[in-house]
N, C-alpha and C positions, 0 to 999 in steps of 0.2 A: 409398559414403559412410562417412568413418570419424566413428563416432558422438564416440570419443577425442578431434576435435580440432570437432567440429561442433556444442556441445552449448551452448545460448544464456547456461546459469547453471551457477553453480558452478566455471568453469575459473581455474586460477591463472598470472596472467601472468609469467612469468621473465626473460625481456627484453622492453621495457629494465625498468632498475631504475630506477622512478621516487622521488620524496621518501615518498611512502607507502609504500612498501615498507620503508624505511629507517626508518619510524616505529616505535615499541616494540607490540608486539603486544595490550599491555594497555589502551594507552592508545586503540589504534584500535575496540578490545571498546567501553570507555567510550564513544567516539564513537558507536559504532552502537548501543549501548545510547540515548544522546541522541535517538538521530535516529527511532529506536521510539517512544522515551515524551513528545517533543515532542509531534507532530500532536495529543495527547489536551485534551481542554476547546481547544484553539488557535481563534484565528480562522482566517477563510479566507485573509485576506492572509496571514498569519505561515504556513500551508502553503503558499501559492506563493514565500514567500521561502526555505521550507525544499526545495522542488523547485530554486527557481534556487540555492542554494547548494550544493547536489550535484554539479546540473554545473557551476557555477565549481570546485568540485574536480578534478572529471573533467578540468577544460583546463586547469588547475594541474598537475596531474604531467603531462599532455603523451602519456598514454594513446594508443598508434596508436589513427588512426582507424577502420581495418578490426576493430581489436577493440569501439568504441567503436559503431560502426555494429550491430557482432552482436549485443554485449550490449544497445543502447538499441533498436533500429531497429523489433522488437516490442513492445518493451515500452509506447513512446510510443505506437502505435497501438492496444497495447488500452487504456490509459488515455484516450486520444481520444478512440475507441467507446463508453467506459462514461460520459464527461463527456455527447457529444453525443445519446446513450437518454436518461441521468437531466435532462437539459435539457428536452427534450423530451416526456417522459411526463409523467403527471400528478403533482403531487407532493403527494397523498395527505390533502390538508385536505380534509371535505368539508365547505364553505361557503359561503352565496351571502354575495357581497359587496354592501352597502350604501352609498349615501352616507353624505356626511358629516352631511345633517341629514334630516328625511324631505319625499317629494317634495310635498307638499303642508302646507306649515306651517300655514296658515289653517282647512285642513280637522282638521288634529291639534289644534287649539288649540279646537275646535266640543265637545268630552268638557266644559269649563267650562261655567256658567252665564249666563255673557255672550254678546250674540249677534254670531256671525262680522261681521267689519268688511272691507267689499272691498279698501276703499286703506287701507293703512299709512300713505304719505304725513298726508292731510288728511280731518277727517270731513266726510260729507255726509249733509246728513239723508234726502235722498231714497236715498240707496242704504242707509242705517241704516231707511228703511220695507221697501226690495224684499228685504230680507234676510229680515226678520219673515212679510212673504210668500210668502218661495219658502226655508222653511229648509233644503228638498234640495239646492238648488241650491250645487254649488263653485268655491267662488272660485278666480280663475287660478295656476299656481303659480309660485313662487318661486325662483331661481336665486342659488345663491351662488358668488361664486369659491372655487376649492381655495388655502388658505394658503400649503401647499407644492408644492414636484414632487414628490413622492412619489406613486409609482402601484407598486401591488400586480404586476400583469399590466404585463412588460416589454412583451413583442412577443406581436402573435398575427396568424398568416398561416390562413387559414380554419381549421381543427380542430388547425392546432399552436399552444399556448400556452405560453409561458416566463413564468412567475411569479421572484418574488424567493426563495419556498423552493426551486423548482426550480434554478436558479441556484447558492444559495447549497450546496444537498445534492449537485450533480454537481460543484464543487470540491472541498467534502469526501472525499467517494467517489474521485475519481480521483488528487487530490494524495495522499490515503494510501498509495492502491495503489500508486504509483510512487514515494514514500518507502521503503515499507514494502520494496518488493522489489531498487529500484535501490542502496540503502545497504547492506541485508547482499549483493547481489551487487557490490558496491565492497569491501568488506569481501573477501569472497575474492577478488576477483579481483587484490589488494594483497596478501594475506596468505600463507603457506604452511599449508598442512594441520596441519605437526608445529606450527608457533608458535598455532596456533590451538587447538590443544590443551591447552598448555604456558599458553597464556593463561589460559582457561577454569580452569584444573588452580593457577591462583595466587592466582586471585580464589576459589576456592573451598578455597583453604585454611584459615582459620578454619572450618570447618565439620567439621576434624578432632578439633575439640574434643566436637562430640558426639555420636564415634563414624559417620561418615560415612564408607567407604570413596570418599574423592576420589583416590586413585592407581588404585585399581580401573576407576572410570566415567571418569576419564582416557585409561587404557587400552584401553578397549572404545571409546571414541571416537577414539581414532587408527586402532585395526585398522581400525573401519567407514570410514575415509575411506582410507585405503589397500586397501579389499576391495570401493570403489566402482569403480575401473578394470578390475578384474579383472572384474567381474558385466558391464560393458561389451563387454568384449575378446569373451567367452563368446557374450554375445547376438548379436555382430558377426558371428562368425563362425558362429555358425549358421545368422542369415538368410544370409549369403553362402554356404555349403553347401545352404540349400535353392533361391534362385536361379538357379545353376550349374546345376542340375539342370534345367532349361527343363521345369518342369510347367505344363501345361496345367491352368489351376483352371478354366475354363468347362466343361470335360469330367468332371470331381471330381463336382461338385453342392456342395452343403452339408454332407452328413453325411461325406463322406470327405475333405473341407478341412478340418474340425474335429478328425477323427484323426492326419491330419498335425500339424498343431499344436500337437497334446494332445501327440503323440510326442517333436518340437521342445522343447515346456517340461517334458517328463520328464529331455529327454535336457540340457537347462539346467540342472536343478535338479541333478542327477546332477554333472554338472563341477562347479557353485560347491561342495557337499557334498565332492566332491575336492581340490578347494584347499583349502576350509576345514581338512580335515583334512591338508595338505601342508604348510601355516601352522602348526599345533598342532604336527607333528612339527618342525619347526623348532627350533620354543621349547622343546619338551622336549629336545632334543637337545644345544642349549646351557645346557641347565640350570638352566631359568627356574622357579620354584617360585612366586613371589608380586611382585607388582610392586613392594611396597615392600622387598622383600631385593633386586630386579633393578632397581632406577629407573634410566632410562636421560635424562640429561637432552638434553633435542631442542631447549632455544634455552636461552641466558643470557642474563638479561636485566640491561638496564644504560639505566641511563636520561640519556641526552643534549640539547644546549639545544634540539633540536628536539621534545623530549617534553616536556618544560618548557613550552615554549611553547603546546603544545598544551595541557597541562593548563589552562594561565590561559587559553587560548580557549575551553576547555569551562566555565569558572567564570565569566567577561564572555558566550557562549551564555546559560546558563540566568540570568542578570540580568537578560538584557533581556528573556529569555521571559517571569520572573515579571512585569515591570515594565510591559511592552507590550504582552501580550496576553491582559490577564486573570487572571494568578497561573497559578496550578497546577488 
């Protein structure tokens, strides 16, 4: 299995080169910044128009389907699972539910001085005596129709209950988690490493006013994504050095499968500590002193009427967010 090209999140698509690709790196930051801070205070609708308009992007750029399948094909299923649990459990009020009025109004009305009266209708004096006589006795009860349809408890099949908080908390719950994960993994899977950088590294420019090393944490966030393949390559090939090797673990036990192991992630740690340091000779070799005497620019940015557009889409976005779903 090569982890390099099997790995569900984080991979960046290079062919084809869809419209999001082509979009300016800052502007698509903004977008995913949006699609983070939308779900907050939101209704439940205004989340599931934020899941469908994900994937109308996803079939807007035209995303093969074989990537489209890896990156979603889990994800929808554990969002599923956590919709169809929190439907399902209990959702955490504990309270008995009442009618709308209580089930005996004549007997509630008996705390007064006046004596209970059987028909509402019309008086009768002979049942205005059996009252006097038998003041234990309760009169029949009362039925009212419900105003609305409105009913608390959707569906209940013997001990499974769906309530309207249940309902209402397992779209919460699951439309986040699949905002929350499908968008920054849209986000990379559109973007390149270095411009994702370079992005971050623009927006946080004012921040050098007060004394912020931003070319520094720039830079340590490019190495870290470029020293993410390599920590892969490493681990790859190790489990495939210990498999080759056809050991018998049922014959091991436990304490000598965990020496293995243990050796395995010595001999791990060992390699990426050699790169690391094979990296550092690098940059000292060409002469690298500090990143703002050596700034190396990894994307220019220029902004075109498809980033334009986008901007006025993010500014008509949060309008209607404020406007339709409750403000902020």
């Amino acid at each position: 299995m090569d982890l390099l090209r099997s790995l569900p999140l984080g991979l960046f698509l290079e062919q084809p080169t869809t419209w999001l690709h082509r979009l300016d790196p800052r502007i698509k930051l903004a977008w995913l910044l949006t699609f983070l801070l939308a779900p907050i205070l939101a209704t439940p609708f205004w989340r599931i128009l934020l899941v469908g308009f994900l994937l109308l992007l996803t079939l807007s750029a035209k995303i093969p389907l074989r990537v489209w399948r890896q990156q979603l094909g889990w994800l929808t299923f554990l969002c599923g699972l956590i919709f169809a649990l929190t439907t399902l459990l209990p959702d955490g009020l504990n309270a008995s539910h009442q009618p709308r009025l209580p089930t005996n109004e004549l007997a509630f009305s008996q705390q007064t001085t006046l004596p209970p009266i059987a028909d509402s209708q019309s008086w009768n004096p002979l049942t205005w005596t059996k009252a006097l006589e038998n003041p234990t006795e309760q009169p029949p009860a009362l039925t009212f129709p419900q105003p609305t349809d409105y009913r608390y408890v959707l569906l209940k099949i013997g001990s499974l209950t769906v309530t309207r908080r249940s309902l209402d908390l397992a779209i919460r719950v699951s439309t986040l988690l699949f905002t929350l994960l499908y968008s920054t993994n849209l986000f990379l899977l559109t973007t390149a490493p270095e411009a994702v950088t370079a992005a971050i590294e623009n927006w946080m420019s004012p921040l050098r006013r007060f004394k912020v090393p931003v070319t520094e944490i720039a830079l340590t966030l490019t190495l870290s994504l470029r020293f993410i393949p390599l920590v892969l390559e490493e681990f790859q090939n190790l489990v495939r050095s210990v498999s080759t090797r056809a050991i018998n673990w049922k014959k091991l036990g436990l304490r000598r499968t965990l020496q293995i192991w243990l050796l395995v992630a010595e001999r791990l740690l060992d390699n990426l500590l050699l790169r690391a340091e094979q990296i550092s000779s690098a940059m000292t070799v060409r002469g690298f002193t500090t990143p703002n005497q050596h700034h190396v620019p990894w994307h220019q940015f220029r902004l075109r009427v498809l980033d334009w557009l986008a901007i006025a889409a993010i500014i008509l976005f949060w309008g209607v967010r404020i406007l339709w779903s409750g403000g902020l």
